[in-house]
TORGUTI-479031 format. One record per residue (C-alpha): residue in one letter; x, y, z; residue number from 1. Coordinates in steps of 0.25 Angstrom, whole numbers, plus 5000, padded with zeros to 4 digits. Layout:
@resn: A&X: X&Y: Y&Z: Z&resi: NUM
...
//
This chain:
@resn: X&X: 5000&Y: 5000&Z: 5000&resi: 1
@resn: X&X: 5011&Y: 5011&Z: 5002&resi: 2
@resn: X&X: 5017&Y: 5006&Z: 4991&resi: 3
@resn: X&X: 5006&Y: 5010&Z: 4983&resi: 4
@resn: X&X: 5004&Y: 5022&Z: 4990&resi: 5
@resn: X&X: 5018&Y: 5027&Z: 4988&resi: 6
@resn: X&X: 5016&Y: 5023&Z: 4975&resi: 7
@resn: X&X: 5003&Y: 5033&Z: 4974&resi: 8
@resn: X&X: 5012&Y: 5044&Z: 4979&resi: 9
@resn: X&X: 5023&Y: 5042&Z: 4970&resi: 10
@resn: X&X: 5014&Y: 5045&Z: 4958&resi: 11
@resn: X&X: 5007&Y: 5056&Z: 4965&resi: 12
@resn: X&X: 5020&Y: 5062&Z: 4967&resi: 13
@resn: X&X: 5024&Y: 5060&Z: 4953&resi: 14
@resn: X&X: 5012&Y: 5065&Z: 4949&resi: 15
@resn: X&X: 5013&Y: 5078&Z: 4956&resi: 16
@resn: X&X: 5027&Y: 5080&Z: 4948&resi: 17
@resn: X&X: 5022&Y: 5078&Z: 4936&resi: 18
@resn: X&X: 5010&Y: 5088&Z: 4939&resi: 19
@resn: X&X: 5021&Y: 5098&Z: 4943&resi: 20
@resn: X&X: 5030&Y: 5095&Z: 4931&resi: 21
@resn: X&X: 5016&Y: 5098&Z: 4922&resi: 22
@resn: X&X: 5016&Y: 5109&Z: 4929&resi: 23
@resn: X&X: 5030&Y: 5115&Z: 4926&resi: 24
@resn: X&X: 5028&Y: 5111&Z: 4913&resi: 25
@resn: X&X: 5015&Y: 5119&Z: 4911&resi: 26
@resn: X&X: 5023&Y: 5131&Z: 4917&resi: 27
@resn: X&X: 5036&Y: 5130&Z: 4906&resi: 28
@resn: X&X: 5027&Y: 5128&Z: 4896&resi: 29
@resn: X&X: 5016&Y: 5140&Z: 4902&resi: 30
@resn: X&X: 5028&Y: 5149&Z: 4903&resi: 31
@resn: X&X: 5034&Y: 5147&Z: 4888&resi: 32
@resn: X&X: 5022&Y: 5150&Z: 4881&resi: 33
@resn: X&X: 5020&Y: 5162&Z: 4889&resi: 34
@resn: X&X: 5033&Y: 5166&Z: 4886&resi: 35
@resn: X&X: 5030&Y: 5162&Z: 4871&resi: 36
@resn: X&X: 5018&Y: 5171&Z: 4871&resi: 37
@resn: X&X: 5028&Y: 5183&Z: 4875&resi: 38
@resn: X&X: 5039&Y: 5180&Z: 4864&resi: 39
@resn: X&X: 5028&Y: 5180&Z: 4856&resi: 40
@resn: X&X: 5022&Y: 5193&Z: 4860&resi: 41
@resn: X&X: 5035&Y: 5199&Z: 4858&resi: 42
@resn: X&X: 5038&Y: 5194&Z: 4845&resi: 43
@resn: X&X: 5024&Y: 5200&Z: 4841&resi: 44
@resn: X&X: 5028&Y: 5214&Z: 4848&resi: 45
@resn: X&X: 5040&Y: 5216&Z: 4839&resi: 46
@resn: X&X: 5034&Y: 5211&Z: 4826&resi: 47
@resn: X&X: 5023&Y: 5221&Z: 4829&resi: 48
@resn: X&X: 5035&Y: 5233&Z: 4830&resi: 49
@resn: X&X: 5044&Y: 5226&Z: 4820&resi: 50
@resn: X&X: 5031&Y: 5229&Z: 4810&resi: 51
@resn: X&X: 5026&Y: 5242&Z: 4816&resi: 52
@resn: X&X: 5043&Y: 5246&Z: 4816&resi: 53
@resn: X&X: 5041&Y: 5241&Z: 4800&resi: 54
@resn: X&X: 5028&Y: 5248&Z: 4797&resi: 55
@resn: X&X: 5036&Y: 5262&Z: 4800&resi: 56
@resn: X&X: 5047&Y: 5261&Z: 4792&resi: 57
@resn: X&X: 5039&Y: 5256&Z: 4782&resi: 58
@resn: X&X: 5031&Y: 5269&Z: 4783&resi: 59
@resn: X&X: 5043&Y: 5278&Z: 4784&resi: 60
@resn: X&X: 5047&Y: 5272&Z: 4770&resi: 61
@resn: X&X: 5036&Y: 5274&Z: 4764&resi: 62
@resn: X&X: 5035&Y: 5288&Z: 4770&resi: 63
@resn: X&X: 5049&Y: 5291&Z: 4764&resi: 64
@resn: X&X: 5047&Y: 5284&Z: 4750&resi: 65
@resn: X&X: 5034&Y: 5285&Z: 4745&resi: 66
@resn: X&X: 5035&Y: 5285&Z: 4732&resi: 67
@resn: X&X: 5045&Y: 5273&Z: 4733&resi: 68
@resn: X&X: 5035&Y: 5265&Z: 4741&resi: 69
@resn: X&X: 5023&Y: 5266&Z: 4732&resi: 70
@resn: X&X: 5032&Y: 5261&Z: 4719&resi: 71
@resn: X&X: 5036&Y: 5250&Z: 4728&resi: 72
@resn: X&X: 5021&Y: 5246&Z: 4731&resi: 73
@resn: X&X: 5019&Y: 5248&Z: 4716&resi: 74
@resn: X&X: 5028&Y: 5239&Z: 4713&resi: 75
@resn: X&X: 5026&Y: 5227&Z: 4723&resi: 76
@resn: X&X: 5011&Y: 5229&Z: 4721&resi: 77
@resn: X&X: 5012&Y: 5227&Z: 4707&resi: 78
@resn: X&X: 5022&Y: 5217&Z: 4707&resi: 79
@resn: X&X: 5011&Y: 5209&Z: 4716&resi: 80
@resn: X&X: 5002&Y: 5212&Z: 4706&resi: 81
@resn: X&X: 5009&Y: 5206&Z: 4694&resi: 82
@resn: X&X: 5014&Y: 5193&Z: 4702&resi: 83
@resn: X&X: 4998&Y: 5191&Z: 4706&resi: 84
@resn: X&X: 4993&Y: 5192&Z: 4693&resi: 85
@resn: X&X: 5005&Y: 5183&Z: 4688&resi: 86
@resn: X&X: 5003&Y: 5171&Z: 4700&resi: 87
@resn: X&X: 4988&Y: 5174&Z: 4698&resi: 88
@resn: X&X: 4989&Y: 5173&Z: 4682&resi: 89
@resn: X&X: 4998&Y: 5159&Z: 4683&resi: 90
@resn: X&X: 4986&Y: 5155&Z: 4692&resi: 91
@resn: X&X: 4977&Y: 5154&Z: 4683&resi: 92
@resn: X&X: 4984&Y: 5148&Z: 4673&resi: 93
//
């Protein structure tokens, strides 16, 4: 009988470790995505004043080179036009 009784409480024992090794897990793993979400805040902060940052200089050019900017346009947007009609031409081909 206490043989099966000591038995009992060794399992228990066990038991109660694996609960608290669960638990320590549940907390690493708690705490990393927590300081994933973070990271990733932070990426998306700088992106956000990388692109903002990007926007003004794009503006500033613009502002000092107007004339240079709308041929530019003029010139990608027609080139996107004939490279439409040619994929759209072969297309139906």
């Amino acid at each position: 009988m206490e043989t099966a009784f000591a038995k009992t409480v060794r399992t228990g024992e066990k038991l109660a470790g694996s609960v608290c090794d669960i638990d320590t897990a549940k907390a690493a793993i708690s705490a990393a995505v927590d300081e994933g979400k973070e990271a990733a805040r932070r990426i998306v902060r700088r992106g956000m004043r990388a692109a903002e940052d990007l926007e003004e200089d794009a503006l500033q050019e613009v502002r000092r080179h107007p004339r240079t900017t709308i041929a530019v346009t003029f010139g990608v947007a027609l080139g996107a036009g004939l490279l439409l009609g040619w994929v759209l031409a072969r297309a139906r081909s």
